[in-house]
GULO-435308 format. One record per residue (C-alpha): residue number from 0; residue in three letters; x, y, z. Coordinates in Angstrom, 3 decimals. Layout:
BEGIN
+-----+---------+----------+----------+----------+
! num ! residuo !        X !        Y !        Z !
+-----+---------+----------+----------+----------+
! NUM !     ALA !        X !        Y !        Z !
...
+-----+---------+----------+----------+----------+
//
This chain:
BEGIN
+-----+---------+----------+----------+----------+
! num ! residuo !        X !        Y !        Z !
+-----+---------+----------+----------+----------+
!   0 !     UNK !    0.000 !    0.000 !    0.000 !
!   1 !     UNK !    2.853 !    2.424 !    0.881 !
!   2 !     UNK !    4.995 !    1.594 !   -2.283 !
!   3 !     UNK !    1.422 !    2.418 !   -4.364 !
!   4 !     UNK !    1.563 !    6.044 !   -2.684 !
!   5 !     UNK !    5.161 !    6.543 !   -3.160 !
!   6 !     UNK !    4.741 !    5.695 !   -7.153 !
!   7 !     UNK !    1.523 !    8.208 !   -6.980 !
!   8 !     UNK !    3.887 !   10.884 !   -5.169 !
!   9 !     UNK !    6.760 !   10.588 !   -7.751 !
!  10 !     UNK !    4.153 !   10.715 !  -10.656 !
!  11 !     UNK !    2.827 !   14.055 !   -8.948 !
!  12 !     UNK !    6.323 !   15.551 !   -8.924 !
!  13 !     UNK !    6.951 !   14.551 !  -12.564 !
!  14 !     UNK !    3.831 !   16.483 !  -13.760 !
!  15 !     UNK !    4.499 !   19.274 !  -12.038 !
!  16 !     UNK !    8.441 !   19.385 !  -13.280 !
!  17 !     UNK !    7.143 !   18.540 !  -16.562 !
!  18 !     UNK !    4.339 !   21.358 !  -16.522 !
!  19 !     UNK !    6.590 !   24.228 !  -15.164 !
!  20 !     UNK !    9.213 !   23.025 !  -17.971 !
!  21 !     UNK !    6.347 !   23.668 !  -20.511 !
!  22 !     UNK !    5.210 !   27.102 !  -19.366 !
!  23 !     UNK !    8.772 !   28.277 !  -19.015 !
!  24 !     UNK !    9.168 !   27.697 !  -22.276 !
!  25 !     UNK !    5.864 !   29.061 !  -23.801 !
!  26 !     UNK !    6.535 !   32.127 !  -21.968 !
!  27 !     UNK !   10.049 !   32.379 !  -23.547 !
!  28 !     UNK !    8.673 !   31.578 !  -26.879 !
!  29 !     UNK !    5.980 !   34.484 !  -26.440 !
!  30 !     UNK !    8.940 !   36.817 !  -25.604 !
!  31 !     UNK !   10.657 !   36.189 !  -28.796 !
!  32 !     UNK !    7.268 !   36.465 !  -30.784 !
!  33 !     UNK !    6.252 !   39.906 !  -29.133 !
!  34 !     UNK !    9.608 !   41.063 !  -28.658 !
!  35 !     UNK !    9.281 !   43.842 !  -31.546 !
!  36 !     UNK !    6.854 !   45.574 !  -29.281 !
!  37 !     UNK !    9.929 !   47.187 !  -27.181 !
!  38 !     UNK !   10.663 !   48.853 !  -30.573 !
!  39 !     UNK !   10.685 !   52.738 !  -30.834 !
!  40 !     UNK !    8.073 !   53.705 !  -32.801 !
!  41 !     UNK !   10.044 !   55.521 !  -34.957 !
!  42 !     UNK !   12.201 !   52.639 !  -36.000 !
!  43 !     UNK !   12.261 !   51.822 !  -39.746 !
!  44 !     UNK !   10.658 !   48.720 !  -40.644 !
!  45 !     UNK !    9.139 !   46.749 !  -43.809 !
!  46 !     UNK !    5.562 !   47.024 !  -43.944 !
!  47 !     UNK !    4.995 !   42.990 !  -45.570 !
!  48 !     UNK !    6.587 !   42.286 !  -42.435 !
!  49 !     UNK !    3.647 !   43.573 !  -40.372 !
!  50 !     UNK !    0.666 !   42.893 !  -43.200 !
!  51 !     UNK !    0.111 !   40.944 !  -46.100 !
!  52 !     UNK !   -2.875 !   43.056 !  -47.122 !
!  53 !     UNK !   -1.407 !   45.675 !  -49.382 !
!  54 !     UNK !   -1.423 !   46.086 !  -53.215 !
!  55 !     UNK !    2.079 !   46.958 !  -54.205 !
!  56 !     UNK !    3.079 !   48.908 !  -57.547 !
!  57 !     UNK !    6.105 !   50.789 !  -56.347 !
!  58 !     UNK !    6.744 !   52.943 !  -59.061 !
!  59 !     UNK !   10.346 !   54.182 !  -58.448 !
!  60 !     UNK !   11.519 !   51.190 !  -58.776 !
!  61 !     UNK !   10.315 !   51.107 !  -62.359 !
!  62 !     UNK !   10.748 !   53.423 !  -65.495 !
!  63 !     UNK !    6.880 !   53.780 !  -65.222 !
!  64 !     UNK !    7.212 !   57.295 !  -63.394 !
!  65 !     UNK !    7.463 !   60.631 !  -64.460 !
!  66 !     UNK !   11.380 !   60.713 !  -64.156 !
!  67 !     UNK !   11.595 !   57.904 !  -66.682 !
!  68 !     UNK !   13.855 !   56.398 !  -64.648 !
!  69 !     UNK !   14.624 !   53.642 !  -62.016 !
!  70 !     UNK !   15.696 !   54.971 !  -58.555 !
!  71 !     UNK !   15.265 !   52.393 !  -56.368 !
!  72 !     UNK !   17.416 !   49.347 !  -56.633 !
!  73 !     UNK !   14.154 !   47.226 !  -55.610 !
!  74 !     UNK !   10.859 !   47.702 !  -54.470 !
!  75 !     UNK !   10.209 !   47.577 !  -50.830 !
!  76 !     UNK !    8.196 !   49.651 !  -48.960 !
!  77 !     UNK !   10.131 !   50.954 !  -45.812 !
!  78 !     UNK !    8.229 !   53.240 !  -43.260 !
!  79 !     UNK !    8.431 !   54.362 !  -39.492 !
!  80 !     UNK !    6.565 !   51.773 !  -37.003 !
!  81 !     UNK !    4.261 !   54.091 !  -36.165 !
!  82 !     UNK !    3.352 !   54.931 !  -39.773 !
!  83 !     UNK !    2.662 !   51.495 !  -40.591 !
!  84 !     UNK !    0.928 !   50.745 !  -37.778 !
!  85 !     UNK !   -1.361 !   53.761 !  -38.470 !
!  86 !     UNK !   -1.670 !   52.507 !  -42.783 !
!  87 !     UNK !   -2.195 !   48.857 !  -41.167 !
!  88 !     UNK !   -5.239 !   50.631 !  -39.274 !
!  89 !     UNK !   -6.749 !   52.707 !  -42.535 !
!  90 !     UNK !   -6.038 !   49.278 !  -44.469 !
!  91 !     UNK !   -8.366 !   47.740 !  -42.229 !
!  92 !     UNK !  -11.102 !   50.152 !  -42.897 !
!  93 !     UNK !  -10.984 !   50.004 !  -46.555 !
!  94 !     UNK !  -11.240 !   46.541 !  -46.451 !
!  95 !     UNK !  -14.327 !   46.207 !  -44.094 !
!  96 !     UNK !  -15.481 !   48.475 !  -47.503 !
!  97 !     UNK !  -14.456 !   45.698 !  -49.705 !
!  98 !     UNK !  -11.083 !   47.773 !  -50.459 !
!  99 !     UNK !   -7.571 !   47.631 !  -50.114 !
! 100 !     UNK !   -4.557 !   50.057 !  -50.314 !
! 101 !     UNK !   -2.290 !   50.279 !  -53.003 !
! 102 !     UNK !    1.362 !   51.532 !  -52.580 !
! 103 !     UNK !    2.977 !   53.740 !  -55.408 !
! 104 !     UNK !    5.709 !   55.150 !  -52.721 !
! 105 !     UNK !    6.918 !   55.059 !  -48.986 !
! 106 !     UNK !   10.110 !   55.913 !  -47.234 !
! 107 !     UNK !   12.543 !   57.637 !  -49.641 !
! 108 !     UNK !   16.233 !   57.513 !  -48.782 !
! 109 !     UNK !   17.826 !   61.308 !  -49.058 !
! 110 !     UNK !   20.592 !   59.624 !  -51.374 !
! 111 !     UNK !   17.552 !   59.055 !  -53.740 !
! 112 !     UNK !   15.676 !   62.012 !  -53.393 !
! 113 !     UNK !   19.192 !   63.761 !  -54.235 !
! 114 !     UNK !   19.190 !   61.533 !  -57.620 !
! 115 !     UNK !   15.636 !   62.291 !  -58.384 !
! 116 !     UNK !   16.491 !   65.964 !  -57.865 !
! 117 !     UNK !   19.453 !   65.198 !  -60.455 !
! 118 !     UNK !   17.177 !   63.981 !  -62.963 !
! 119 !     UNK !   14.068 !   67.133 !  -62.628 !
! 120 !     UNK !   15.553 !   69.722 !  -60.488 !
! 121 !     UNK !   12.053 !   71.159 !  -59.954 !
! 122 !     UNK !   10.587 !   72.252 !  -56.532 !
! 123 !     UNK !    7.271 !   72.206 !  -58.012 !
! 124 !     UNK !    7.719 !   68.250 !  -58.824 !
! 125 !     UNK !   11.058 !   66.977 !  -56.755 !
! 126 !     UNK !   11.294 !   68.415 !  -52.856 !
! 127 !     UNK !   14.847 !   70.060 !  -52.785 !
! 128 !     UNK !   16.746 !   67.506 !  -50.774 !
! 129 !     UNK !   18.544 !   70.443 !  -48.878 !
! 130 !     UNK !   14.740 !   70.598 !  -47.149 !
! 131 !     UNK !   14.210 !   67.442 !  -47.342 !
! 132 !     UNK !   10.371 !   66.113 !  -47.650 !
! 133 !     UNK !    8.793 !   64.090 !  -45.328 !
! 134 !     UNK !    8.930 !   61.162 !  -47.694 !
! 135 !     UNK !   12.519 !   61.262 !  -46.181 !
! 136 !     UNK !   11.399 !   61.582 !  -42.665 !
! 137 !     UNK !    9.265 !   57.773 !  -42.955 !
! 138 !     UNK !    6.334 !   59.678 !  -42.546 !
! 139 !     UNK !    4.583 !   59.928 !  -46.059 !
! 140 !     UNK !    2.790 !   57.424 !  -48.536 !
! 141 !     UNK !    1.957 !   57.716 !  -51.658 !
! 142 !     UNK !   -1.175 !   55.523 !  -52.672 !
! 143 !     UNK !   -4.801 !   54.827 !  -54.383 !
! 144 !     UNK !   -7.505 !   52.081 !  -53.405 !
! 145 !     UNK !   -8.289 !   49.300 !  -55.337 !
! 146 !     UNK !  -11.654 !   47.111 !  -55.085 !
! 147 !     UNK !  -11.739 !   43.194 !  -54.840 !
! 148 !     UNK !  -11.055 !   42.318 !  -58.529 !
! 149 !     UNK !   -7.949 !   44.023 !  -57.940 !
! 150 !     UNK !   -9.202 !   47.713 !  -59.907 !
! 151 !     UNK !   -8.219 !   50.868 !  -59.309 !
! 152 !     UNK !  -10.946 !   53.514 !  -57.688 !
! 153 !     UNK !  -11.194 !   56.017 !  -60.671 !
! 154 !     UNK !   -9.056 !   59.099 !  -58.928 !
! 155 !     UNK !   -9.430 !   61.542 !  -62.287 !
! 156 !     UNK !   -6.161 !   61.406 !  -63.059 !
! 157 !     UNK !   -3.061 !   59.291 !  -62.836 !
! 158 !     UNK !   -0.203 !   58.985 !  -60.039 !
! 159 !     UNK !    2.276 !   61.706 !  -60.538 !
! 160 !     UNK !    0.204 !   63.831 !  -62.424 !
! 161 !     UNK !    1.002 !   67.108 !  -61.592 !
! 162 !     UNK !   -1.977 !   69.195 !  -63.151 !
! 163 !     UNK !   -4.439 !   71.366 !  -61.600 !
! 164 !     UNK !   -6.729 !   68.073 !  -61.954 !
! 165 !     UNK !   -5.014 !   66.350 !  -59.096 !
! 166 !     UNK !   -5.802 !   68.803 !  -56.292 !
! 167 !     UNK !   -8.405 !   68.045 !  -54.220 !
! 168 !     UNK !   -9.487 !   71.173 !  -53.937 !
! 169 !     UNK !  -10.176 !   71.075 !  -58.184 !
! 170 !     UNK !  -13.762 !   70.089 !  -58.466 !
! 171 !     UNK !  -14.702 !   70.064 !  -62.260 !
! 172 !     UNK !  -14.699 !   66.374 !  -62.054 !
! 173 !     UNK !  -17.574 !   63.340 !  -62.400 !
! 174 !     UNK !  -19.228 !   62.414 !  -59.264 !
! 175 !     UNK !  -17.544 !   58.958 !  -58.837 !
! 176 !     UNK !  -14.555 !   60.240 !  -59.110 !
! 177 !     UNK !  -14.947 !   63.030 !  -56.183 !
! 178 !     UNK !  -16.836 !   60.253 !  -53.932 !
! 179 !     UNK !  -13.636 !   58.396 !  -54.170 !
! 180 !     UNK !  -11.269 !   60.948 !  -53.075 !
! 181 !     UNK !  -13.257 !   61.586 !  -50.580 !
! 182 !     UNK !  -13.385 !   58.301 !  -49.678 !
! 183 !     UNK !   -9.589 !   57.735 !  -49.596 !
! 184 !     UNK !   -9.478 !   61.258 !  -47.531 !
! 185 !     UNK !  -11.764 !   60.454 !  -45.031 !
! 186 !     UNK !  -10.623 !   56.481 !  -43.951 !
! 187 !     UNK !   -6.672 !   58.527 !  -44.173 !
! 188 !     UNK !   -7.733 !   61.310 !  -41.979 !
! 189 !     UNK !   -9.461 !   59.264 !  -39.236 !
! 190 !     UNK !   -6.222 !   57.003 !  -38.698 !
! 191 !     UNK !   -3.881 !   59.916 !  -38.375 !
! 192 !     UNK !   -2.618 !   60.750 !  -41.743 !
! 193 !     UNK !   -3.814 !   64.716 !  -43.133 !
! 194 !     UNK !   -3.558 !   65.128 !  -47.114 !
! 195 !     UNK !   -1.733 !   67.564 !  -49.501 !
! 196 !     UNK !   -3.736 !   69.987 !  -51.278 !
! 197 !     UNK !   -2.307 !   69.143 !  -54.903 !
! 198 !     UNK !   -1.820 !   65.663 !  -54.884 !
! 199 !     UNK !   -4.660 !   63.170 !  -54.062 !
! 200 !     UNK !   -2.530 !   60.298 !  -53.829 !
! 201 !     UNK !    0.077 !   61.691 !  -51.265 !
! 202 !     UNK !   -0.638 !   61.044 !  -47.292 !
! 203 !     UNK !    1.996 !   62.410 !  -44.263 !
! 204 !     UNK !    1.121 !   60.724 !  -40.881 !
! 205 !     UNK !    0.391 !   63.716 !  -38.633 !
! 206 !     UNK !    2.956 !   62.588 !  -35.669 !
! 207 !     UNK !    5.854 !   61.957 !  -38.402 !
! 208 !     UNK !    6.535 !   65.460 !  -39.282 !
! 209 !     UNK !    8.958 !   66.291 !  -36.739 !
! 210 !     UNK !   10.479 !   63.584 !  -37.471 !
! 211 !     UNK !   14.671 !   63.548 !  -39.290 !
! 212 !     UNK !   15.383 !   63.022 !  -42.488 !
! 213 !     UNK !   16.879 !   59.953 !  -42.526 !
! 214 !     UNK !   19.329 !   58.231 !  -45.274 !
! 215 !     UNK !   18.679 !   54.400 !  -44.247 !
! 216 !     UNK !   18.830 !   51.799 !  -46.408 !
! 217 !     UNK !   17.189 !   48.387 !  -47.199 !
! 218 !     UNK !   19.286 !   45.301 !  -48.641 !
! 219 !     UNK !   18.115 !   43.900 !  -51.679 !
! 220 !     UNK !   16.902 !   39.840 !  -51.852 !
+-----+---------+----------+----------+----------+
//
């Protein structure tokens, strides 16, 4: 009878060894999983990393741009935390609209803004890099919507197109196509982002602007 309790009281102490073993090392394994939540919001970090619901036609990285020329050596989209965390919240509106955000720009290294001002050195299309923009600063996105099939909200105009027609204060245009800036304005402006005047597609996360222009760089895959 005793030897029957003594087998019972080892079995006890190997469940409990066993079972603090095992939540030691779920708790160390939830460390590692949440550990980029102890980074600074204003650390620079790849937005697929964080979502895989974005639409991606990063045009920089292409000749398709009004420079006619490639100035990124790939396209990523690199951003502040806090910006993506704020585009990751406005994603999540459009979609609950049967929308998602497409991506024509992000984080602009000043070495590149210097070569784009190289190529058009125009303050009226090209931020002087001496200034610097906040497109520098991890702060800015450039972007349009596009619905389920994978189409583009009709904006009036195209990306980069630096007419009179792409201010959002210009009105002469159809109905549908001033319900959807408005509708790209008002899901940006409730998650923190404000607009600028003369470009629909361009966003700058409120908080960002103070923010330093910054020359960090991504490695290519």
């Amino acid at each position: 009878m005793r030897a029957s309790v003594q087998v019972i009281s080892y079995s006890n102490v190997l469940f409990f060894l066993v079972s603090f073993f095992w939540m030691a090392s779920s708790n160390a394994q939830n460390e590692v999983y949440t550990s980029d939540a102890v980074l600074a919001d204003t650390t620079f970090v790849n937005l697929k990393e964080y979502s895989k619901d974005f639409i991606y036609d990063m045009k920089y990285a292409t000749e398709d741009n009004f420079l006619k020329a490639k100035v990124y050596d790939c396209a990523e989209c690199f951003l502040r935390l806090k910006t993506v965390q704020a585009l990751i919240e406005a994603n999540k509106d459009f979609m609950k609209k049967g929308y998602k955000i497409k991506l024509y720009d992000c984080y602009r290294p000043l070495s590149i803004q210097k070569k784009m001002w190289e190529i058009v050195s125009n303050p009226e299309y090209v931020a002087d890099p001496k200034k610097g923009s906040i497109h520098n600063r991890g702060g800015a996105v450039d972007i349009s919507i596009v619905d389920a099939q994978g189409k583009e909200a009709d904006m009036g105009t195209p990306f980069d197109f630096f007419g009179i027609q792409a201010s959002h204060n210009y009105t002469k245009l159809s109905k549908e196509v001033l319900s959807n800036r408005k509708f790209l304005k008002k899901i940006m402006t409730k998650n923190g982002f404000s607009s600028f005047d003369s470009e629909w597609w361009h966003y700058n996360l409120k908080t960002g602007l103070k923010d330093k222009v910054s020359n960090q760089k991504w490695e290519c895959d």
